[in-house]
C-alpha positions in Angstrom: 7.5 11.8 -9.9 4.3 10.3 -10.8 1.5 9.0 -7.9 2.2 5.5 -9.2 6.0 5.4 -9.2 5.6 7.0 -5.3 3.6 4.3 -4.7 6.6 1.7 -6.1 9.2 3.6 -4.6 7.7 4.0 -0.7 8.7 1.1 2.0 5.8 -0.4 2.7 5.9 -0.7 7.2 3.6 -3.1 9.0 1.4 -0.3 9.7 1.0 0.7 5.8 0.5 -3.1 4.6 -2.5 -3.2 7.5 -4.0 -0.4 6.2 -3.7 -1.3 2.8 -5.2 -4.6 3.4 -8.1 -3.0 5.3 -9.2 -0.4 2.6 -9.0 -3.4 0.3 -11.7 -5.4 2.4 -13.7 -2.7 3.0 -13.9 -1.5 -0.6 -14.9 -5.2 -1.7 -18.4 -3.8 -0.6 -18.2 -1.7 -3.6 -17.9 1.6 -1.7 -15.1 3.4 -1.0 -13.9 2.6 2.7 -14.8 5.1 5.4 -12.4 6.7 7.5 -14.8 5.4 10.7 -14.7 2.2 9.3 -11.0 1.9 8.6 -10.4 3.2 12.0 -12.7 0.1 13.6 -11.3 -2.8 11.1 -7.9 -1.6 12.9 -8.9 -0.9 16.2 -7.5 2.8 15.6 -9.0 6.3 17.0 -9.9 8.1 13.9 -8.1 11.0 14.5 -5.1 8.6 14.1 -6.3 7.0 10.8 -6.7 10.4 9.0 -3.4 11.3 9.7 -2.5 7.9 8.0 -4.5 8.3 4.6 -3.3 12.0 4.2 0.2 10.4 4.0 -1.1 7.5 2.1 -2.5 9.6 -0.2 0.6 11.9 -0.5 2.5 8.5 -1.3 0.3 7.5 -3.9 -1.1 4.5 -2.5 -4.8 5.8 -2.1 -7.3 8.4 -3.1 -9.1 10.4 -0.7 -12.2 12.7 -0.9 -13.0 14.2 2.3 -16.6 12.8 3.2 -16.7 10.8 0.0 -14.1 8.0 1.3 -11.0 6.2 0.5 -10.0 4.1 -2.6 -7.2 2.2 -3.5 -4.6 3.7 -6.5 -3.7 0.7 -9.0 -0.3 1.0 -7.1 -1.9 0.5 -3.6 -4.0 -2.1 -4.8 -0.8 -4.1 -6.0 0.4 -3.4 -2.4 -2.6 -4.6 -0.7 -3.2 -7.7 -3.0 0.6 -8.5 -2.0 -0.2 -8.8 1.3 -3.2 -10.5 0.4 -1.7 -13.0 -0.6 0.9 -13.6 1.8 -1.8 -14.0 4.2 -4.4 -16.2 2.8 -1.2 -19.0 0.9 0.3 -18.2 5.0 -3.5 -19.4 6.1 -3.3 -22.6 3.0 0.0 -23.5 4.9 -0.7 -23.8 8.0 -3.1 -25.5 8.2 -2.2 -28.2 5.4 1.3 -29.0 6.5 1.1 -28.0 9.9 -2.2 -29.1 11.1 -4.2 -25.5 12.1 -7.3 -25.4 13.0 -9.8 -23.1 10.8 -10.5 -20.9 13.3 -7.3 -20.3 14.8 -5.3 -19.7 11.8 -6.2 -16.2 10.8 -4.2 -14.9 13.9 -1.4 -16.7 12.9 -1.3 -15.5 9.7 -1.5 -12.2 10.8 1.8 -12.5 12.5 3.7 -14.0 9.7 2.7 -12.1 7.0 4.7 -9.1 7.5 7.8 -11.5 8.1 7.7 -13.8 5.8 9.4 -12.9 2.6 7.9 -12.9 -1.1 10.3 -16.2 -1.9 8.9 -17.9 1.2 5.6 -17.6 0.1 6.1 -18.7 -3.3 7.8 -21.7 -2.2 4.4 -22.5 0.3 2.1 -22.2 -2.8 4.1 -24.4 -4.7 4.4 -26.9 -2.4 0.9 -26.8 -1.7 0.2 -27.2 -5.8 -0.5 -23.2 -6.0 -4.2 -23.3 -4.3 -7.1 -20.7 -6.3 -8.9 -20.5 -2.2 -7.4 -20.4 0.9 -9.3 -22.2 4.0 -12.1 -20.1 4.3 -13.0 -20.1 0.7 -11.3 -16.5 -0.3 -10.2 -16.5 -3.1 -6.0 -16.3 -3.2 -4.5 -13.2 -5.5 -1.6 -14.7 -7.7 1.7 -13.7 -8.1 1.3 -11.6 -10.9 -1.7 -9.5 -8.8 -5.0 -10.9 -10.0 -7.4 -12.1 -8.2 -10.5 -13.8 -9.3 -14.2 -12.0 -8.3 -16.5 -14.5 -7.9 -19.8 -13.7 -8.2 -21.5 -15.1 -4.7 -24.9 -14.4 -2.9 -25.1 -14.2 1.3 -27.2 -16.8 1.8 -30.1 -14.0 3.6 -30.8 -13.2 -0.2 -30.5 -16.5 -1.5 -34.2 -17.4 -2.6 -36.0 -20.2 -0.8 -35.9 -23.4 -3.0 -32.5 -23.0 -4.4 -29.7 -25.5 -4.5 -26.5 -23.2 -3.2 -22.4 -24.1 -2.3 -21.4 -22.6 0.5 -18.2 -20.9 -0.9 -16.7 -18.2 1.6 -17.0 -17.2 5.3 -15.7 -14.7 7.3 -11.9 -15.9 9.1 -11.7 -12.8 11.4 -14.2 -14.7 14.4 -12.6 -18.1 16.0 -15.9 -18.4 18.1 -18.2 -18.3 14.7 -15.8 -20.7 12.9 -15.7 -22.9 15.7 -19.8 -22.9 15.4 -20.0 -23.2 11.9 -17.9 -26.1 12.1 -19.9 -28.3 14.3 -22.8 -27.6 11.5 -20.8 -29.2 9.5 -20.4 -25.5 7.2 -17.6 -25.0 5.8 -16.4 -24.1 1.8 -17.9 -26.7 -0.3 -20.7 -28.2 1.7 -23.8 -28.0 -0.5 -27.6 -27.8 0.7 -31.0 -26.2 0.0 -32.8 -23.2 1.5 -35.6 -24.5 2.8 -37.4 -22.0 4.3 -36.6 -17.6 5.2 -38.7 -16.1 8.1 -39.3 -12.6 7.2 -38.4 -9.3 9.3 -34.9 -10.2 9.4 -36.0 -13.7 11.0 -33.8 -17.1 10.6 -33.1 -19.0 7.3 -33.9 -22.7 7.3 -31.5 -24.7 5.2 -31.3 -28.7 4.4 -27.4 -30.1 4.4 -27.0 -32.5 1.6 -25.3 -36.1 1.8 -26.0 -39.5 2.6 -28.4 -38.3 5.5 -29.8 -34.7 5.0 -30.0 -33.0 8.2 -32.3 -29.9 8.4 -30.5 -26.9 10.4 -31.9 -23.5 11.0 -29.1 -20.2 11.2 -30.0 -17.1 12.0 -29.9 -13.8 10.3 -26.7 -12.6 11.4 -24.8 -15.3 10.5 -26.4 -15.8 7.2 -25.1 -12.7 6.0 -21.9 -13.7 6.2 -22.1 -16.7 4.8 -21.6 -16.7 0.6 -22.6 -19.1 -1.7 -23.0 -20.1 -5.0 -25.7 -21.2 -6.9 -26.1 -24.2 -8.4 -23.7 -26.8 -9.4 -20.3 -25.3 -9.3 -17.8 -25.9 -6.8 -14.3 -25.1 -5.0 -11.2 -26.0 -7.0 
C-alpha cells in the first residue's frame, strides 16, 4: 500500500489531528518543524513526540529526517488543512452568531474541533456566507483543501514611511489580543510606520481615521503582527 493511501486509510485520533495541525504551523516558517519545537507547540516531552512522528511517519502522514526535521506528506497536509479548517470556520462562528470575544475564542475552538463533524462545519460556513479569513485574519482553507498564501510582512520589517493593513495576528495569547484590542489593532485597521528604533527597539506607527492617533508597540509584538502593503484589504 502506498504512503498516501496509509495516509487515507489511518483514523485520524485527537492526538494525530493536533499534531498534524502543529507541524502545519510550524512549517509555515518555511522550515521543516523541529521535533523540540513540536514538542513545545504541544506542551509534550520530546521523548514523547518522537515516538509520535516515527508512527506518523510509518502512516504516511509525515516525513522525517533525523536532525533535518519534519514535513508534511500531501496526505498529511490534507489532514492538517482539515482540521484547519474546522478550527478557524469553528472560530468565524462563534464569535459571529454567538457573540465571542477575539481573545477567548481560540480555546473554544480548540475543544470543538475534534467534535464537530465535517457536515457541521460546512453548514457554519454557509451560514456565515463561506468567509476567505477567520477572526484573526488567517486565512480559512476551503473544502476542497486550498488555502490561500498571502504574501504579508511583520510589521518589524515593514520600512518606515509605508502605508500597511494590518492583516493577521497571532490567536494563541488572550492577554496580547485583549491588548491589541484596546489599540484599536485588529485585521483591517490601516496606518503608517512612522518611525523604527534600531537594536531591536520599538516601532512607532500612526492609526488612520477620522482622528489619527500615534501609538508606539514594541519589538516583540511587532513581529507578530502581519501586514500588507498598500491598498489591499480583508474580504
Amino acid at each position: 500500500m502506498s504512503a498516501a493511501a496509509t495516509a487515507r486509510s489511518l483514523p485520524l485520533s485527537r492526538s494525530i489531528e493536533d499534531y498534524l495541525k502543529a507541524i502545519y504551523q510550524l512549517e509555515a516558517g518555511g522550515a521543516p518543524a523541529q521535533t523540540s519545537a513540536i514538542a513545545e507547540a504541544l506542551g509534550l516531552a520530546p521523548p514523547s513526540v518522537s515516538g509520535m512522528l516515527k508512527r506518523l511517519a510509518e502512516s504516511g502522514l509525515i516525513e522525517h529526517e533525523p536532525y533535518k526535521g519534519v514535513t508534511l506528506t500531501a496526505g498529511g497536509r490534507r489532514a492538517a488543512l482539515r482540521i484547519v479548517r474546522r478550527h478557524r470556520i469553528l472560530e468565524s462562528y462563534l464569535m459571529s452568531k454567538l457573540g465571542y470575544d477575539w481573545d477567548t475564542v481560540h480555546e473554544e475552538a480548540e475543544s470543538l474541533e475534534h467534535a464537530a463533524s465535517d457536515q457541521l462545519v460546512e453548514r457554519m460556513a454557509m451560514a456565515l456566507g463561506n468567509p476567505q479569513y477567520d477572526p484573526h485574519g488567517s486565512p480559512i482553507p476551503t473544502s476542497g483543501g486550498e488555502i490561500e498564501e498571502p504574501e504579508l510582512v511583520s510589521l518589524d520589517n515593514v520600512p518606515v514611511g509605508d502605508m500597511v493593513e494590518l492583516r493577521m495576528v497571532s490567536d494563541t495569547e488572550p492577554e496580547r489580543l485583549r491588548f491589541l484590542a484596546s489599540l484599536g489593532l485588529k485585521p483591517g485597521t490601516r496606518f503608517e510606520v512612522l518611525g523604527k528604533q534600531p537594536f531591536r527597539g520599538p516601532v512607532t506607527i500612526r492609526l488612520l481615521g477620522a482622528i489619527p492617533r500615534d501609538q508606539v508597540i514594541g519589538h516583540e509584538l511587532a513581529c507578530s503582527l502581519w501586514c500588507s502593503i498598500g491598498e489591499q484589504e480583508v474580504g
